[in-house]
C-alpha positions in Angstrom: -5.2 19.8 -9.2 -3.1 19.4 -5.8 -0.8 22.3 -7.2 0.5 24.8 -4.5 1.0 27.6 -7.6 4.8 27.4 -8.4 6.1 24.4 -6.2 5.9 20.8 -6.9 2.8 18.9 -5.6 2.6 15.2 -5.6 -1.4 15.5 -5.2 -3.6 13.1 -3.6 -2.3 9.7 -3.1 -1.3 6.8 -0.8 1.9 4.8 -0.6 2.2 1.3 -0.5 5.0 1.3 2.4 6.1 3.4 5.2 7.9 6.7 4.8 9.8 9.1 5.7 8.9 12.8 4.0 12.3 15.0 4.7 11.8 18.4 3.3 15.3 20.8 3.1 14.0 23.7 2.1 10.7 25.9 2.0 6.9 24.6 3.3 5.0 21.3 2.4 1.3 21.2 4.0 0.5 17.3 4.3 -2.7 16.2 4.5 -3.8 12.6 6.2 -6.6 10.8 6.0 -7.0 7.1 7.9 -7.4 4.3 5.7 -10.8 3.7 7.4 -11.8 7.1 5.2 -10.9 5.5 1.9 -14.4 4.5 0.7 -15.0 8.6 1.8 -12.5 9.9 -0.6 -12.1 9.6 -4.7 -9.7 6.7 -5.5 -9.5 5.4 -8.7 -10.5 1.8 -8.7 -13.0 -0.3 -6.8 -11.8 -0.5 -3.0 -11.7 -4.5 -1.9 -10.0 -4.6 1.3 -8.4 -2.0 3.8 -6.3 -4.6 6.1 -5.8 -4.0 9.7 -2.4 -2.7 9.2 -3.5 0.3 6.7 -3.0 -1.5 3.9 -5.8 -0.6 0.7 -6.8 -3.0 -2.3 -8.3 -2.4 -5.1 -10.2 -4.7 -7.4 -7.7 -6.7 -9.5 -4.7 -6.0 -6.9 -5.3 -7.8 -4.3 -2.0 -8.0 -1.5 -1.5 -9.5 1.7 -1.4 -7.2 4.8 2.8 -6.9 4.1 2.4 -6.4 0.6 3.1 -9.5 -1.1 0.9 -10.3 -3.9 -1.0 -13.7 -4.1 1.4 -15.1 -6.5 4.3 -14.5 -3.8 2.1 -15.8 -1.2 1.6 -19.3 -3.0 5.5 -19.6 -4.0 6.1 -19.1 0.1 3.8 -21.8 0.8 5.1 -24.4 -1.8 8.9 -23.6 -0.6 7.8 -24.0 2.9 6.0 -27.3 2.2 9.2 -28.5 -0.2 11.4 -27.6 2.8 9.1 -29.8 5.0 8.7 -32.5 2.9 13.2 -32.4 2.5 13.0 -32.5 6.4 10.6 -35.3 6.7 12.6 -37.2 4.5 
């Protein structure tokens, strides 16, 4: 599955971040889909959210729009509001 017979193949898949694909030698054939064709395509897990910027969820990994999980979100919002509360004071 996704083999090109004798070369290396990464088969169907999405990244997380932006890349940069740099081949040095020989042929790569890259194939993109929009995010908007995820629920078109078989992904493995339950789609939740595509956000504006591209970014998919799945059930059970939920991420804001820049990655950052909802754990990382809350500990950004309690530092802001500690820093707030040290500025008030």
């Amino acid at each position: 599955s996704g083999s090109t017979g004798g070369g290396a193949s990464s088969g169907l898949h999405h990244d997380h971040h932006d890349n940069l694909l740099c081949l040095l030698r020989g042929t790569k054939v890259v194939r993109l889909f929009a995010p908007s064709d995820a629920p078109h395509l078989y992904t493995t897990g339950r789609l939740t959210r595509i956000h504006g910027n591209g970014r998919i969820n799945y059930a059970r990994d939920a991420t804001a729009a820049d990655g950052r999980t909802a754990a990382e979100v809350r500990q950004g919002a309690l530092r802001r509001a500690q820093r707030a509360v040290r500025c008030a004071e």
